[in-house]
C-alpha positions as CSV (number, residue, x, y, z in Angstrom):
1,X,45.7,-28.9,24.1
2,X,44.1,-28.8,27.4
3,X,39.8,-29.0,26.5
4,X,39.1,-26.0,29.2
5,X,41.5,-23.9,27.9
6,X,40.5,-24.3,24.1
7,X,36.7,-23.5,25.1
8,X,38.1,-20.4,27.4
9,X,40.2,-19.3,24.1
10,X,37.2,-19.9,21.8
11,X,35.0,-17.5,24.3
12,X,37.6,-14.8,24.8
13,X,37.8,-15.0,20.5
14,X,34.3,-14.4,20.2
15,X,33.8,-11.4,22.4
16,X,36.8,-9.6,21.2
17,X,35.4,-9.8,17.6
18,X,31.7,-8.8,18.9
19,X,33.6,-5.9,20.2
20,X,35.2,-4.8,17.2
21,X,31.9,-4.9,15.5
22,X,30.6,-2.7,17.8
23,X,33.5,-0.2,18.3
24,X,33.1,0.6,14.6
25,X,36.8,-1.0,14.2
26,X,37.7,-3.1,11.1
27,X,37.3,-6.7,11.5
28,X,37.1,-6.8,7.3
29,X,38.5,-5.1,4.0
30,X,35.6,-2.7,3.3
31,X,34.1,-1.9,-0.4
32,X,35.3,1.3,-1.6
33,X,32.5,4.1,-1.8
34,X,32.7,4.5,-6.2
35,X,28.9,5.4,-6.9
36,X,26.3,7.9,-5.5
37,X,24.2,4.7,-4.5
38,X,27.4,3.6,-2.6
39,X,27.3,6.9,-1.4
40,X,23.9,7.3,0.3
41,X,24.3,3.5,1.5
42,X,27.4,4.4,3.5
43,X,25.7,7.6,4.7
44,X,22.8,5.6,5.3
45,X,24.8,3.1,7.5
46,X,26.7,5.7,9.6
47,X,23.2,7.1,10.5
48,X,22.6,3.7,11.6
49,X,25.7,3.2,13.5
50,X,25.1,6.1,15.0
51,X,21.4,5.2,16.8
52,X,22.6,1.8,17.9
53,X,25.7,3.1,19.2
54,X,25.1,6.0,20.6
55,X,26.7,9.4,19.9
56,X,29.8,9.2,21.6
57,X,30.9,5.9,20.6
58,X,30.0,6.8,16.9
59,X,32.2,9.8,17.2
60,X,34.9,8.0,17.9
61,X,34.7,5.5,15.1
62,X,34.1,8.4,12.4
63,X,36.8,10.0,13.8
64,X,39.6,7.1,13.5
65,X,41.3,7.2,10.2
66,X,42.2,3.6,10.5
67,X,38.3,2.7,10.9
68,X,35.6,1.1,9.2
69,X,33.9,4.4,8.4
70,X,37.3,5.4,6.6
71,X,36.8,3.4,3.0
72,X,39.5,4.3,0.6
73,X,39.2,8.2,0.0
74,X,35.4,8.3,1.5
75,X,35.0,8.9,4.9
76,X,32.6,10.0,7.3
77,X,32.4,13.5,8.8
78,X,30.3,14.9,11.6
79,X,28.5,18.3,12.5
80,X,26.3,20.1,14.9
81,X,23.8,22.3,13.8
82,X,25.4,25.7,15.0
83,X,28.5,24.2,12.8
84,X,31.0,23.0,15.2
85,X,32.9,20.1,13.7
86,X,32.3,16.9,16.4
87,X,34.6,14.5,14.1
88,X,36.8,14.5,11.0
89,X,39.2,11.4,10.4
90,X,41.6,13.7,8.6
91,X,41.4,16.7,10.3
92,X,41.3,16.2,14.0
93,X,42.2,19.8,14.3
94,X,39.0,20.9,12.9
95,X,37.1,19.3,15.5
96,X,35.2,21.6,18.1
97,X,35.6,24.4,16.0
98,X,32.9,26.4,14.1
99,X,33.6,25.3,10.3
100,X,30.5,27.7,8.7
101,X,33.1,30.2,7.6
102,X,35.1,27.2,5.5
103,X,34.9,27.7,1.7
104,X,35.7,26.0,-1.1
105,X,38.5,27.0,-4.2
106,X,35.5,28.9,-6.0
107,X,34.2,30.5,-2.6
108,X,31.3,28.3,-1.7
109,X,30.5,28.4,2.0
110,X,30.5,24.4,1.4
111,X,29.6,23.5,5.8
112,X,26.9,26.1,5.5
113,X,25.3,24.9,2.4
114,X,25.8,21.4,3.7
115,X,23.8,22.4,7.1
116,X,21.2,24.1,5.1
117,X,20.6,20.8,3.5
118,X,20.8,18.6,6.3
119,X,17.7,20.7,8.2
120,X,15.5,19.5,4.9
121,X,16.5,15.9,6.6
122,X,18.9,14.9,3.3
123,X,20.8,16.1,-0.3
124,X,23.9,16.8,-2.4
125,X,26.4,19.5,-2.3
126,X,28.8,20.0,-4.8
127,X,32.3,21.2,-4.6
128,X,35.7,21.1,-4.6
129,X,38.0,19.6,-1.5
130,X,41.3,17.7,-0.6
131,X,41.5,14.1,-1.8
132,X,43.2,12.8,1.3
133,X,44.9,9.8,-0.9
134,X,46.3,12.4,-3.8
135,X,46.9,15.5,-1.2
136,X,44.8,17.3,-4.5
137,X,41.6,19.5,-4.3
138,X,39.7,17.6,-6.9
139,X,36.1,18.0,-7.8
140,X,33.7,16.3,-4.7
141,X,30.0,15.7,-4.6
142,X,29.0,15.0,-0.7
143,X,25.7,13.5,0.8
144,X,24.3,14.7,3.9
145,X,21.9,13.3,6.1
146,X,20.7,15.0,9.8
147,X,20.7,12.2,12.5
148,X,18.8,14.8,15.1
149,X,17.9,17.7,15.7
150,X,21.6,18.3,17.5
151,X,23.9,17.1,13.9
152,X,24.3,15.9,10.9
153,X,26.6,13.5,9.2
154,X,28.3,13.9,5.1
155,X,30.8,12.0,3.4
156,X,31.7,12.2,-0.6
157,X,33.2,10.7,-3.4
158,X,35.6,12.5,-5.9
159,X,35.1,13.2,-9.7
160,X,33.9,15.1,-12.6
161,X,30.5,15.4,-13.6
162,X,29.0,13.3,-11.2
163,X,25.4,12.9,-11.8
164,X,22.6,11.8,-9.5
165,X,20.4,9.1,-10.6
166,X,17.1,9.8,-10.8
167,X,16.2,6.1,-9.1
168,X,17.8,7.2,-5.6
169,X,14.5,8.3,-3.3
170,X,16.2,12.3,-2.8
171,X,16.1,12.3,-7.3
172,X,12.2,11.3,-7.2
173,X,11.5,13.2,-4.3
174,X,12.9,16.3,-5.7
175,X,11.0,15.5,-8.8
176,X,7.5,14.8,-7.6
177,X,7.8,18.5,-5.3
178,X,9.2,20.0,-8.7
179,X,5.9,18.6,-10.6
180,X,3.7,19.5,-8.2
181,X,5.7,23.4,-7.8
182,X,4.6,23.6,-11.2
183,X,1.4,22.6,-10.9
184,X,0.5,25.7,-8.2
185,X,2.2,28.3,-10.5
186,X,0.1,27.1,-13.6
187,X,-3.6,26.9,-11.0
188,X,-2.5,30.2,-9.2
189,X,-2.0,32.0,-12.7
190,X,-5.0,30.4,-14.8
191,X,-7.5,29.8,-12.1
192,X,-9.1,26.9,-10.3
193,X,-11.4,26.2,-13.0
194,X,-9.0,26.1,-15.8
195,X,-6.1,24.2,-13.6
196,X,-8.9,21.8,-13.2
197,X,-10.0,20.9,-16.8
198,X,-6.2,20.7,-17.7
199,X,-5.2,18.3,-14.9
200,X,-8.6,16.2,-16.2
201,X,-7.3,16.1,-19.5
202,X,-5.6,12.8,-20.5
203,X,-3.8,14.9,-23.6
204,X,-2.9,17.9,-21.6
205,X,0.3,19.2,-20.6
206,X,0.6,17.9,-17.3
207,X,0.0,14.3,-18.4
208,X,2.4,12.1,-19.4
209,X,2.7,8.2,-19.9
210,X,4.5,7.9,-16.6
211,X,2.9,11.4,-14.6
212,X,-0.1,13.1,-14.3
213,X,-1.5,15.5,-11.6
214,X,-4.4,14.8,-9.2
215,X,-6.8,17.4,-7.1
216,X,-8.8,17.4,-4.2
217,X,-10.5,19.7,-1.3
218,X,-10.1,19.5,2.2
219,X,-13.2,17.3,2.9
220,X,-11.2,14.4,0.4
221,X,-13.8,15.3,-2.9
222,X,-12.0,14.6,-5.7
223,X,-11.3,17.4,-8.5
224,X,-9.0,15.9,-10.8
225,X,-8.4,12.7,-11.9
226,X,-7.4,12.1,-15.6
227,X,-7.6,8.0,-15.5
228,X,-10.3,8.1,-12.7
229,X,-12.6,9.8,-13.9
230,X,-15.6,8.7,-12.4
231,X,-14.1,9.4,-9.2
232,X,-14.3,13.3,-9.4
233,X,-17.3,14.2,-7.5
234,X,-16.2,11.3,-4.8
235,X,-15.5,11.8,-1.7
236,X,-12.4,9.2,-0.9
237,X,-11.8,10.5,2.5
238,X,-12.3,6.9,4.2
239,X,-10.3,5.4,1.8
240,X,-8.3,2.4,2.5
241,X,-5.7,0.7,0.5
242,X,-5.2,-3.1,0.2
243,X,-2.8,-3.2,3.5
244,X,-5.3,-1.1,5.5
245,X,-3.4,2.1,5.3
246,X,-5.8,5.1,5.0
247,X,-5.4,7.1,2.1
248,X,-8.1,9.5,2.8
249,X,-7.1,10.1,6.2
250,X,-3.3,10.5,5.3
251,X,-3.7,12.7,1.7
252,X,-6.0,15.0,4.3
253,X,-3.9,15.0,7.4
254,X,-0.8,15.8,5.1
255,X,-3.0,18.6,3.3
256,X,-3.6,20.8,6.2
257,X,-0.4,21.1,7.7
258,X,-0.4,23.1,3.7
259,X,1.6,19.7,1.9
260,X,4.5,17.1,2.2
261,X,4.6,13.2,1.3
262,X,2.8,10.1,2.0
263,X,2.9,6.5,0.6
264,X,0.4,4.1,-0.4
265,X,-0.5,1.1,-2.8
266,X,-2.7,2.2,-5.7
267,X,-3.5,0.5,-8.8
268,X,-1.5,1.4,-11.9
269,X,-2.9,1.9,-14.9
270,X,0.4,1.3,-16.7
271,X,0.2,-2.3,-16.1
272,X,-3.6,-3.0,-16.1
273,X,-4.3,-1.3,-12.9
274,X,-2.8,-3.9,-11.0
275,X,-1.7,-2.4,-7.3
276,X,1.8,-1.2,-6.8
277,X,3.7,0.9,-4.0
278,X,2.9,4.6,-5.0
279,X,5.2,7.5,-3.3
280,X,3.0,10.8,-3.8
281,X,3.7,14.6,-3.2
282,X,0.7,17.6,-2.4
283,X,0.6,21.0,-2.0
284,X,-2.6,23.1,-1.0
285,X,-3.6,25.9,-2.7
286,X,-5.3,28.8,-0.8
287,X,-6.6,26.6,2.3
288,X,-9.0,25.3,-0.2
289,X,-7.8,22.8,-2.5
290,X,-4.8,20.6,-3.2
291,X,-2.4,19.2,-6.4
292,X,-0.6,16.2,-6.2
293,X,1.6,14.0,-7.9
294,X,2.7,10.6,-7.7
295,X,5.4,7.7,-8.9
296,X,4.9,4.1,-9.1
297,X,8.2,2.3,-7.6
298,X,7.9,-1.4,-8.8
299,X,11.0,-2.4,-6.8
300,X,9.2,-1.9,-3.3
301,X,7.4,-5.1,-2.4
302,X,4.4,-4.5,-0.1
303,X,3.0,-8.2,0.6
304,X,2.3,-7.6,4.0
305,X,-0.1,-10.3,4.2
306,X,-3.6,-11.0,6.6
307,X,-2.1,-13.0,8.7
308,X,1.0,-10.5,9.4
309,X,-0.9,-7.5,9.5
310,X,-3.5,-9.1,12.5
311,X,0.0,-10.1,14.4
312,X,0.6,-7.0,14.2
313,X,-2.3,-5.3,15.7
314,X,-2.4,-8.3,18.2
315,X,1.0,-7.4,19.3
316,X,0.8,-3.3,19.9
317,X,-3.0,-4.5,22.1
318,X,-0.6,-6.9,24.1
319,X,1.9,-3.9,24.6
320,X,-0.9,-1.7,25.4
321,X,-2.1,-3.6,28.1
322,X,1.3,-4.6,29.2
323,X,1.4,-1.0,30.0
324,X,-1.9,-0.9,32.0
325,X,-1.0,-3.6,33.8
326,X,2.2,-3.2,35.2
327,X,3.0,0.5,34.9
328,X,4.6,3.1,32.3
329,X,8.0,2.8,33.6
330,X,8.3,-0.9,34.6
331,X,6.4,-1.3,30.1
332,X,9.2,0.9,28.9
333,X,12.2,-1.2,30.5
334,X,10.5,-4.1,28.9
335,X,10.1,-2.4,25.7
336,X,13.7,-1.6,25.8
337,X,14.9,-5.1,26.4
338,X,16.5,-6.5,23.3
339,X,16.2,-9.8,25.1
340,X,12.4,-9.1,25.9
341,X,9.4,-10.3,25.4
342,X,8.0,-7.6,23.2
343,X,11.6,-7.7,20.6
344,X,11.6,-10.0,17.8
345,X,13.9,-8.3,15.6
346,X,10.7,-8.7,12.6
347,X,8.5,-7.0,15.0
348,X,9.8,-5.3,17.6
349,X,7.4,-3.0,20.1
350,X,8.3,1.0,20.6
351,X,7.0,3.9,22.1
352,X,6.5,7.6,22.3
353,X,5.2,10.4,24.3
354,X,2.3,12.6,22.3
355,X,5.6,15.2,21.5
356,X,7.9,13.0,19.5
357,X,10.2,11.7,22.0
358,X,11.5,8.1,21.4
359,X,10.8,6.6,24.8
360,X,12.0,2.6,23.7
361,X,13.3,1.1,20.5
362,X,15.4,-2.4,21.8
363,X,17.4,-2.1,18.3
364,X,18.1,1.5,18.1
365,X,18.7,2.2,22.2
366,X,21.0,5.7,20.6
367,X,17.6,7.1,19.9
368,X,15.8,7.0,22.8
369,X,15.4,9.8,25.1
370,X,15.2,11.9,21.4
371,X,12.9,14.2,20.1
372,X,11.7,12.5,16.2
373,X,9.2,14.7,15.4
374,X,11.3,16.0,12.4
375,X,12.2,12.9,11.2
376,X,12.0,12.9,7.7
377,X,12.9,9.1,6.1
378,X,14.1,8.8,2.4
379,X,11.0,10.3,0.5
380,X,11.0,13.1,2.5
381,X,8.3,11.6,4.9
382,X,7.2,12.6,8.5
383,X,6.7,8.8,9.7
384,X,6.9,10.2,13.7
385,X,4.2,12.7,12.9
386,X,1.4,10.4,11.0
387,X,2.1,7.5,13.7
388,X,0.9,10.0,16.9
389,X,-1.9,11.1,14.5
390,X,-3.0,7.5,13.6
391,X,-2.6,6.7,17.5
392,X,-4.4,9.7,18.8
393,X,-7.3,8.7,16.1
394,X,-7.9,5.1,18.1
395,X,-4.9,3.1,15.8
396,X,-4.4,3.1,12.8
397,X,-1.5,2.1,9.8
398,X,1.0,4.1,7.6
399,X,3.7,3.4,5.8
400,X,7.6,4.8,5.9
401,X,11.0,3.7,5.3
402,X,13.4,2.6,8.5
403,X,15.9,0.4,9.3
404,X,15.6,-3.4,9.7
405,X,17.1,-5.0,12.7
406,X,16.4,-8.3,10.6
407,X,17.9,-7.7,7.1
408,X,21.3,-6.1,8.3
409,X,19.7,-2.5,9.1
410,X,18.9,-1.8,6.1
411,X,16.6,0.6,5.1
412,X,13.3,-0.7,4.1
413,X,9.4,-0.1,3.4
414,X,7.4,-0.6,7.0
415,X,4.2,-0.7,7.9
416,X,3.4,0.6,10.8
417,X,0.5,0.2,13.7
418,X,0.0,2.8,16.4
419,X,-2.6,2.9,19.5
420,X,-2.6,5.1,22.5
421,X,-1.4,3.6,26.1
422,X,-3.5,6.5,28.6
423,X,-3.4,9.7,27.3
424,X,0.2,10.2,27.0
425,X,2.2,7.6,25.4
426,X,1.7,6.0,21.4
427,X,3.0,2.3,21.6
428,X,3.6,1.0,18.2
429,X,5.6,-1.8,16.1
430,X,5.5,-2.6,12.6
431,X,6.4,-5.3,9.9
432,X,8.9,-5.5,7.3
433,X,7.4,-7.3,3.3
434,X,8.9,-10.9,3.9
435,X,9.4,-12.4,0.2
């Protein structure tokens, strides 16, 4: 065979399998969706798709029956938030139509209820729906997720009883917020001073060997600790963790917009108080005081080390004054540029304006030109919101969960570094734990 035309062949090979990949075709068998981890992975990943593909072209892969979001009797599906269908792979008919009024066999408004959840950023609906590989309404139990402020995307898996485990981040943040919920009834019925002595004690009812509740004010002095107890009295609002994240800052900031998540590394006094990854839920009582709880997750690595952590800072300062040198406009096309100088897949440079528009992210370019402000990640986190606060209080880190342009887009822990560029625009990149 002639050399030139092997290498031509070879070429023309390669770039018609790139575009597959990127067309959301099937170059592959694909694993069947069988579990509700499957489930929220395969969500997860058509989320994904979605921000490096762009809308349209995501459409049209969730819409194709034959494609790789079709896996066995799983499939994605796609809304707006007014309820017009945008795509369904067995339904085409459905699509541009308002679907709120759809119900189930027992009656449930399933799209609406599906919506409702979405707006919370993520969650399960149960109910009952066509198996498009039996033609029978069987018993279905859907995942949700909101990609913007515009839609949403679901898919499910069919069965009886399917249970949620209590390991998937939606389980443990529902449970830390249910906790905590509890916490404010008992305070608001019994009083601050009582609520106070019963989160202290070690043998009370809101302790447990894996739980306990915690209380502060709104200047960071702690109330209630009941294995720290010669912190109450302390004022921890400058506290730092060992990656540099500000607990203080965060547990306050998070406390006067009345309560939500935040992350940090703590030390856990289940295993000798050495430091693990700690995902924690608060709630503020009368715009005076605040209850928490948290939960240890062992399987998150945070060895962000020294050495990664001052590249890091290192890198947003040159992006910074990248922008002061050579202009907003000319910093955000380089920011942009997958083939840049600022986009290393393991730390990659984006950007912001002070109202949560995505101005550059090379690995996500669907994104940009989006308001994030709402964007909650797994936990139930507002990553968009704590990185403009950091930024707009001279730099600073936080932690949240993204995707990883590195690891196969999966979603990982992060840490995060934000400074301001002038007075309008948060520059920012972040790391990914490197075992």
């Amino acid at each position: 065979m002639n050399y030139r035309y092997l290498v031509g062949f070879i070429f023309m090979l390669i770039i018609v399998i790139s575009c597959n990949g990127i067309s959301g075709e099937k170059t592959q068998p694909e694993k069947n969706i069988s579990t509700v981890s499957d489930l929220v992975h395969f969500v997860d990943e058509a989320v994904v798709y979605s921000q490096r593909a762009g809308k349209d072209s995501a459409l049209k892969a969730f819409a194709d029956p034959n494609g790789s979001f079709t896996r066995g009797d799983a499939y994605i599906w796609a809304y707006d938030f007014s309820g017009i269908n945008l795509a369904h792979p067995f339904h085409p008919e459905y699509t541009g139509s308002n679907k709120l009024s759809l119900v189930d066999p027992d009656g449930l408004h399933m799209i609406q209820l599906m919506q409702d959840t979405a707006l919370n950023g993520s969650g399960f609906v149960s109910y009952k729906y066509e198996n498009p590989l039996t033609g029978k309404t069987e018993s279905k139990l859907a995942y949700v997720k909101r990609v913007d402020d515009s839609w949403w995307l679901g898919s499910g898996i069919y069965g009886e009883n399917l249970s949620i485990p209590d390991t998937i981040p939606e389980s443990i943040g529902t449970s830390l917020s249910t906790t905590v919920d509890n916490a404010v009834r008992y305070a608001e019925k019994v009083g601050k001073e009582k609520a106070v002595d019963e989160f202290n004690n070690q043998s009370g009812s809101f302790t447990t060997n894996d739980s306990y509740i915690f209380a502060f004010d709104l200047n960071g002095t702690t109330l209630a600790h009941p294995f720290h107890q010669d912190k109450i009295g302390t004022n921890e609002s400058t506290f730092t963790d060992v990656n540099g994240v500000s607990i203080g800052g965060e547990k306050l900031t998070v406390a006067k917009e009345g309560g939500g998540f935040w992350y940090y590394v703590f030390d856990n006094p289940d295993i000798g108080n050495q430091p693990e990854f700690k995902a924690s839920y608060i709630k503020t009582i009368n715009n005076s005081w605040v209850v928490g709880t948290g939960r240890y997750l062992s399987d998150i690595p945070v060895n962000f080390s020294d050495e990664n952590r001052e590249k890091l800072v290192n890198q947003v300062h040159d992006a910074v004054s990248y922008v002061n040198e050579h202009g907003k406009d000319a910093a955000i096309k380089e920011f942009n540029n997958p083939n840049g100088s600022f986009s290393n897949p393991d730390m990659f440079i984006f950007a912001f304006d002070l109202n949560g528009t995505l101005l550059a992210n090379p690995y996500l370019p669907g994104l940009v030109g989006e308001n994030r402000l709402n964007d909650q990640d797994p936990y139930g986190k507002y990553p968009v919101k704590q990185l403009i606060t950091n930024a707009e209080h001279g730099g600073g880190y936080t932690y949240y969960f993204f995707s990883d342009p590195g690891s196969d887009y999966d979603i990982r822990l992060k840490l995060g570094y934000t400074e301001l560029a002038g007075k309008d625009m948060i520059i920012g990149s972040g790391i990914f734990p490197r075992t």
